[in-house]
C-alpha positions in Angstrom: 0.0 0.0 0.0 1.2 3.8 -0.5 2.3 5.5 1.7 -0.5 7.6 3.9 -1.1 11.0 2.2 1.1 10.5 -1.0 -0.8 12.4 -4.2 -2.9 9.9 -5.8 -3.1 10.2 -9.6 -6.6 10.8 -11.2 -6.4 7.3 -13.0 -6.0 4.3 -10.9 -5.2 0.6 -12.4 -8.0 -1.4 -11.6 -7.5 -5.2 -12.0 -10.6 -7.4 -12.4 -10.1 -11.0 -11.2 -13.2 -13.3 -12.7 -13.7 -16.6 -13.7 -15.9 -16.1 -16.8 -16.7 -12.1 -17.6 -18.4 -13.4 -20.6 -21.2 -15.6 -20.2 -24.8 -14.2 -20.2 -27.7 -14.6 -18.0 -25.4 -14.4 -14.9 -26.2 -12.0 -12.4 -22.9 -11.6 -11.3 -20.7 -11.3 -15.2 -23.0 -8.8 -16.0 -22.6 -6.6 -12.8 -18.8 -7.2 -13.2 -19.5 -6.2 -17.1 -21.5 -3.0 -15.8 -18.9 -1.7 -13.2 -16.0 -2.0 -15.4 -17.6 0.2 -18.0 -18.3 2.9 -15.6 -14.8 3.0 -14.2 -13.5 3.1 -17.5 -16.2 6.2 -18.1 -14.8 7.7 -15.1 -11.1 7.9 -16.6 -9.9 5.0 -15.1 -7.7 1.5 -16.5 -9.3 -1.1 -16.0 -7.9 -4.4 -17.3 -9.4 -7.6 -16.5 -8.0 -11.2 -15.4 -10.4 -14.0 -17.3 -10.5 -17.0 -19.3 -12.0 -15.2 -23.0 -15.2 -15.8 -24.5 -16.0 -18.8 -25.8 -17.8 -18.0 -29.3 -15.9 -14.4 -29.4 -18.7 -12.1 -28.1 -17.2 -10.0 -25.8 -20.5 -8.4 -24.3 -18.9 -4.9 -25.5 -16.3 -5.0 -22.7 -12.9 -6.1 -25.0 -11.4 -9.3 -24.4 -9.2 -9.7 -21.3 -5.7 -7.8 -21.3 -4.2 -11.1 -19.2 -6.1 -14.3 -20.8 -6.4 -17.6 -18.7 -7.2 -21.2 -20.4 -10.6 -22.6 -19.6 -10.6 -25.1 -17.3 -12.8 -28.3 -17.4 -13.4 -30.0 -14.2 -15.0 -33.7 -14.5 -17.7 -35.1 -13.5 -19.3 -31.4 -12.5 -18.6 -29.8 -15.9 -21.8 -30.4 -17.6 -23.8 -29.5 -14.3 -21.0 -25.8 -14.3 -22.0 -25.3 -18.2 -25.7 -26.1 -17.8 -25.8 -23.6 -15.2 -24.4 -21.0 -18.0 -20.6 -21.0 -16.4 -17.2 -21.6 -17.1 -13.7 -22.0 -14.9 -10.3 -20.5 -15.5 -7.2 -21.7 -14.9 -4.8 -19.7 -12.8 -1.5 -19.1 -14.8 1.1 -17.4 -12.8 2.6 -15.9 -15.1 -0.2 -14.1 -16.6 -1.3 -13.7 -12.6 2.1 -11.8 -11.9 1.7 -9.5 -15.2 -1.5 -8.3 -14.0 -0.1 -7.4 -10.3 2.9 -5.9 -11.7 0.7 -4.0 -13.4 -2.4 -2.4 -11.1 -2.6 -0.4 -8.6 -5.8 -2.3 -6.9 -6.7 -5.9 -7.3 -11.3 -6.4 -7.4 -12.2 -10.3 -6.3 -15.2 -11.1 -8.1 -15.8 -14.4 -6.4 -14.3 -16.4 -3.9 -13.1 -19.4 -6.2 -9.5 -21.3 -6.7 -8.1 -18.5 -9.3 -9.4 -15.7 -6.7 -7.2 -17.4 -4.1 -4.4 -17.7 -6.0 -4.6 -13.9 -6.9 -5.3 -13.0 -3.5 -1.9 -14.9 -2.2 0.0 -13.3 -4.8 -0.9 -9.8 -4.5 -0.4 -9.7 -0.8 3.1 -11.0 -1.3 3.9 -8.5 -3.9 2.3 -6.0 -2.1 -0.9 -5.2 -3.8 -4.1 -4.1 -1.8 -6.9 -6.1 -2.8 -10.7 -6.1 -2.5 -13.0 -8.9 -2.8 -17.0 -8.8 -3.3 -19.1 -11.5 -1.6 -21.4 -12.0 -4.6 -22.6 -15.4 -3.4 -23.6 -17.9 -0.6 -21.7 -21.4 0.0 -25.1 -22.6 -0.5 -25.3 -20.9 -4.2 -23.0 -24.1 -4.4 -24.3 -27.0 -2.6 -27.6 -26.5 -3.8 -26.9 -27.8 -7.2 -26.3 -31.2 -5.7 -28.9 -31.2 -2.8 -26.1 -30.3 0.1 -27.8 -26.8 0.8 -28.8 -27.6 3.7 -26.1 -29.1 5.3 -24.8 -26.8 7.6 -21.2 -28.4 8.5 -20.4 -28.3 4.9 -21.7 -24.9 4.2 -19.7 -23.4 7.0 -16.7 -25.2 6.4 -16.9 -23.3 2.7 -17.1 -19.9 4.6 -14.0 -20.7 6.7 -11.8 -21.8 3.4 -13.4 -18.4 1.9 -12.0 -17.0 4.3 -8.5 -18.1 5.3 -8.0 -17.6 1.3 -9.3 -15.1 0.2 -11.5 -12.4 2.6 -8.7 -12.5 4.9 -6.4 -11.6 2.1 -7.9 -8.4 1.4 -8.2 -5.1 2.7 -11.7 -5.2 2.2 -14.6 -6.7 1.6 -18.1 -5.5 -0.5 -21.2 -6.8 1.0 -24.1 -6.0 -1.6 -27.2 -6.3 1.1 -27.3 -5.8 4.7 -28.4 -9.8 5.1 -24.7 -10.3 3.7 -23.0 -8.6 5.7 -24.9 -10.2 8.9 -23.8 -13.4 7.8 -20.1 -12.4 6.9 -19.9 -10.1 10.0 -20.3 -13.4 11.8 -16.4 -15.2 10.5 -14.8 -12.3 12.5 -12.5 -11.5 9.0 -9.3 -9.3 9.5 -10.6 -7.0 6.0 -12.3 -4.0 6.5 -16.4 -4.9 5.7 -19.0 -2.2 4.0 -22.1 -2.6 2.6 -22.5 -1.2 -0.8 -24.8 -2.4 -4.0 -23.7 -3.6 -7.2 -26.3 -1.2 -8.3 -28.9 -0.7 -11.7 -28.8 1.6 -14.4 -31.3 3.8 -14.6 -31.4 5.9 -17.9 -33.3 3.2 -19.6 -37.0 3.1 -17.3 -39.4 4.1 -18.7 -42.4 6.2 -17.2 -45.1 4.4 -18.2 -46.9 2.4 -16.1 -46.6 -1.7 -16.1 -49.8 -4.3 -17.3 -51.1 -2.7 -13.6 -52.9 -0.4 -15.9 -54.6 -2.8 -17.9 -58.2 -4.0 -16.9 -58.3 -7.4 -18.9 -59.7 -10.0 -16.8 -55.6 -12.1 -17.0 -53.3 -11.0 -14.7 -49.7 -11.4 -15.8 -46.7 -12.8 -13.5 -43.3 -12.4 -14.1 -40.6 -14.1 -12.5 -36.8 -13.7 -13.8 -33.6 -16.0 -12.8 -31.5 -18.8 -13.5 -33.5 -21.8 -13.6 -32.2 -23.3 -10.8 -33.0 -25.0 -7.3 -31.8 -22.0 -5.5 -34.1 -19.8 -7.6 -37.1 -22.0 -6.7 -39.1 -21.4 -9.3 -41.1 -24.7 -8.3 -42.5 -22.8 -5.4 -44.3 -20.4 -8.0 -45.6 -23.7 -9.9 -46.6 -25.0 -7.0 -48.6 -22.0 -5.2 -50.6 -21.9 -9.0 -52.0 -24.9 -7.3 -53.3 -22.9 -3.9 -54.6 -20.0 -5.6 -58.4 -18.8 -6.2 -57.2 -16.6 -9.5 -55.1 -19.9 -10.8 -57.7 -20.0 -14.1 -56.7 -16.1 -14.5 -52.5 -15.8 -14.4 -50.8 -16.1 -16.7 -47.4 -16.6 -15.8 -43.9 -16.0 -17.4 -40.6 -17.6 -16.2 -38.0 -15.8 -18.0 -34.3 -17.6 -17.6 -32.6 -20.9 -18.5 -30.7 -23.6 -16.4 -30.3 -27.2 -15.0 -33.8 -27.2 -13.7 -35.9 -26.6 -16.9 -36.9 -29.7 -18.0 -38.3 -30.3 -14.3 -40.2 -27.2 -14.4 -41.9 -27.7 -17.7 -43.2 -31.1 -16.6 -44.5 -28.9 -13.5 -46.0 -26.9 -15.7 -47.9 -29.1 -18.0 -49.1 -31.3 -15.1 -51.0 -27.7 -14.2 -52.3 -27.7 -17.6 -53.5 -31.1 -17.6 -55.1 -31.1 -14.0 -57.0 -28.2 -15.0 -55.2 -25.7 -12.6 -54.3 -22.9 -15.3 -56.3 -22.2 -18.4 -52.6 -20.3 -20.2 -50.0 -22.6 -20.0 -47.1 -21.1 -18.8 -44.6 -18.9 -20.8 -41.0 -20.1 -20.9 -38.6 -17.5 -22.3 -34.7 -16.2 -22.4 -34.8 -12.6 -22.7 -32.3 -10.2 -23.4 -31.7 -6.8 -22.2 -35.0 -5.2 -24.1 -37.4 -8.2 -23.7 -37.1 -8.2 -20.6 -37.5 -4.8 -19.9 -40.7 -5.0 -22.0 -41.9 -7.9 -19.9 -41.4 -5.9 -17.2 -44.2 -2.6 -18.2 -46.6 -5.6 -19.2 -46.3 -7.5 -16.3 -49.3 -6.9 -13.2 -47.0 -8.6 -10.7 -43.3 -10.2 -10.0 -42.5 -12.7 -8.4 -39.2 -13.8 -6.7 -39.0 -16.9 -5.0 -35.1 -17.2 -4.5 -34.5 -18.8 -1.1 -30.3 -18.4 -1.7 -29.8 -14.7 -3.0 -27.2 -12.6 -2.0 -28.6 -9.3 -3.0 -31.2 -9.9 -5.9 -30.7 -7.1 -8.7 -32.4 -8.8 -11.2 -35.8 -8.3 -9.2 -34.7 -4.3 -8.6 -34.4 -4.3 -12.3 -38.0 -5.5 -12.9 -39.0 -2.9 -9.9 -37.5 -0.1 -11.4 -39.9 -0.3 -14.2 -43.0 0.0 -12.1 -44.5 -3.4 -11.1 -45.5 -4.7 -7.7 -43.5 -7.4 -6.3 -44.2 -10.9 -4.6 -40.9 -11.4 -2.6 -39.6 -14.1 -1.1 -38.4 -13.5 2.8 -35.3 -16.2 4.1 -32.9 -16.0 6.2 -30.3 -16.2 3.1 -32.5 -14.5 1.0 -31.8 -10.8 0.8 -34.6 -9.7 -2.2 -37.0 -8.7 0.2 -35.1 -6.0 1.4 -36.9 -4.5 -2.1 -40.4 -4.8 -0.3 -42.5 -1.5 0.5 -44.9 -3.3 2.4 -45.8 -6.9 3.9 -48.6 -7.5 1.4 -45.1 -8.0 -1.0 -43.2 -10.6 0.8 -43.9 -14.2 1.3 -42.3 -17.1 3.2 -39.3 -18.3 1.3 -40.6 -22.0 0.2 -43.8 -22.0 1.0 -46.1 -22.4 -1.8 -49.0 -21.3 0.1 -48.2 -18.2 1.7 -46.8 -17.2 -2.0 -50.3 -18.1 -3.5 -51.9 -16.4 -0.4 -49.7 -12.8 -1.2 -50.6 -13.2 -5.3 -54.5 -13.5 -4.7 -54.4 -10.5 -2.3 -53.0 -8.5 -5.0 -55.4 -10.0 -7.2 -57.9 -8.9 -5.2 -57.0 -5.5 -4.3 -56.9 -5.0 -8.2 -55.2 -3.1 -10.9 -56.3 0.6 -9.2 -54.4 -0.5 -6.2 -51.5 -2.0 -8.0 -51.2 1.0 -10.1 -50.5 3.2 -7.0 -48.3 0.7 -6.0 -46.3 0.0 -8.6 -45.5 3.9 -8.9 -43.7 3.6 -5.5 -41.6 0.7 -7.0 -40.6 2.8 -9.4 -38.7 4.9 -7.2 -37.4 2.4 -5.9 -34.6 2.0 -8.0 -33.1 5.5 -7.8 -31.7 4.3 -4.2 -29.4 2.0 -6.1 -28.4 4.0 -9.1 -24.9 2.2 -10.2 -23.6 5.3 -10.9 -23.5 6.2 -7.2 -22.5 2.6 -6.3 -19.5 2.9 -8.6 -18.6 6.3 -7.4 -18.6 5.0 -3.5 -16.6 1.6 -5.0 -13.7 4.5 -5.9 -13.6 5.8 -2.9 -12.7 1.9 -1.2 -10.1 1.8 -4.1 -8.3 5.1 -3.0 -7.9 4.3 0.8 -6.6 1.0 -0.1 -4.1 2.2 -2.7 -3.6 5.8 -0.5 -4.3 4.8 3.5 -5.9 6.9 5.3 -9.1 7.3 7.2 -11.8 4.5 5.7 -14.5 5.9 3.4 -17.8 6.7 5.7 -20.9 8.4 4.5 -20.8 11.2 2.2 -23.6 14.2 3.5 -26.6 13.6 1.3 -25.5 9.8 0.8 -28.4 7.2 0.9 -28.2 4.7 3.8 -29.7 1.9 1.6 -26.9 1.6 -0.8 -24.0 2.5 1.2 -23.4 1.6 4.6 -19.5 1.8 6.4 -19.3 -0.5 8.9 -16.3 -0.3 11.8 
């Protein structure tokens, strides 16, 4: 680290550490992809450590300056690629170009090549920072071990002899993160800060609220997954007195598909639903169409570290069905009770939809106007600019970023 009060230039060297920056429909590539662009906006180099795209779209971020071979691990590879992923492997040479290079190391995830980086920078003396983006159990879930607590917590404690203890400090995206990492004691400095949305693209037009047909159209958005639980949605079709009138959309792709379309066509063929339900992989656009059309969304998560891709629907003006966990952070998003559900329980999710339903589209167009301010708390731009900040004092020293006057106390939090 420099010295404490030497002049800091304007343009810092940023170093992205990731796995895949490449692959679309994950939450976390595409926040990495978003961030980077803003830096860059904001004058700084940012270079990225990766393993390259695989078909040569490089999502309008470049390819990486320090490329990594792919790296195939049997017997999981199919279930890492069906889950829209890919592995790099750590090179040391290309590791040590990259820290001879920056100025500031960024941890995307807490993964083998992340703990190699993190090893090698402190040696070097290279302050880094790492981002909890995801839950042990974002893991284990894949092969049923979610709930196994000894397991999950013996991930935490390799996370963080390896990596968080490694840093200077570590990016907690909700408040229910940082609860959970507050708990392992780490030596890093912890804040909570978003990953953040963009917001020059919502529109101000209402959603399908505004629409008096007699369907009422659900959206939910996420990797197809156990994790997601988009089951719980399938199944709470079942408990609901408006089945005959949703019509629902699941918007994503993953392992789990194939189970949830058999779901799906065993409501069609009991009689449950009268509009089979909408399976769909959206880009950018779609979805944010979806979005105005849609009179309600849905989340069920039950493993989400901070749940962006339900702020994104939000910020477009719809009401939300939320689902409330203990490692579930989405319903931090929720205005009011009538918008949050218990996290796996099909009935208290059908229970929440028919109340909406109920109230109807009069009530949720009020409602979904104060979603739509919603978003502005976590403008990326902000985020990003507070991210800065964390890079100075570790490259500078000095006192540790607090609150800026004005700053919002949902996005950005210093803890000490």
């Amino acid at each position: 680290m420099a010295a404490q009060g030497a002049d800091l230039p304007t343009q810092l060297k940023i170093l992205f550490v990731i796995n895949d920056l490449y692959t679309r429909g994950n939450g976390l590539a595409a926040s990495a992809r978003r961030i980077i662009m803003l830096l860059r906006e904001r004058g700084h180099d940012v270079r990225v450590l990766s393993a390259p795209p695989r078909h040569g779209d490089d999502c309008g971020v470049g390819a990486p300056y320090y490329p990594l071979p792919h790296l195939r691990i049997p017997l999981v590879a199919p279930l890492i690629a069906s889950q829209g992923y890919a592995f790099a492997r750590s090179d040391r040479r290309q590791v040590d170009r990259a820290l001879d290079w920056a100025d500031v190391v960024h941890l995307e995830e807490p993964f083998m090549l992340q703990a190699v980086v993190a090893r090698r920078a402190r040696a070097r003396g290279v302050p880094a920072l790492a981002t909890y983006h995801i839950h042990p159990e974002n893991l284990t879930a894949s092969v049923y071990l979610d709930r196994c607590v000894v397991l999950n917590r013996a991930i935490l404690q390799v996370w963080k002899r390896f990596i968080f203890n490694r840093c200077g400090a570590l990016q907690c995206p909700s408040q229910s993160a940082w609860r959970r990492v507050s708990s392992l004691k780490l030596s890093s400095r912890l804040f909570v800060l978003s990953n953040g949305v963009p917001l020059d693209d919502v529109s101000v037009d209402g959603g399908g609220c505004g629409d008096e047909s007699s369907i009422v159209r659900l959206l939910s958005i996420g990797r197809f997954s156990r994790e997601k639980d988009q089951a719980t949605i399938l199944r709470a079709l079942r408990f609901s007195s408006h089945a005959r009138s949703l019509e629902l959309t699941l918007a994503g792709r993953g392992p789990t598909e194939r189970r949830l379309r058999r779901l799906s066509d065993r409501l069609v063929r009991d009689g449950v639903i009268e509009h089979p339900v909408r399976f769909a992989f959206m880009g950018h656009e779609e979805m944010a169409q979806a979005s105005r059309e849609a009179d309600l969304y849905v989340h069920a998560a039950r493993i989400e570290v901070e749940g962006l891709g339900a702020l994104e629907v939000l910020r477009h003006g719809v009401v939300p069905v939320l689902a409330c966990g203990p490692l579930t952070a989405t319903s931090q998003f929720a205005l009011s009770e009538e918008s949050v559900f218990e996290a796996g329980d099909p009935r208290s999710l059908a229970r929440a939809i028919d109340a909406w339903v109920d109230r109807g589209s009069g009530d949720r167009r009020v409602e979904a106007a104060r979603y739509r301010r919603v978003g502005a708390q976590y403008d990326i731009r902000s985020c990003v600019g507070e991210l800065e900040r964390v890079y100075r004092w570790l490259v500078v020293g000095g006192e540790f970023p607090g609150q800026q006057p004005g700053s919002i106390d949902r996005i950005y939090t210093v803890v000490r």
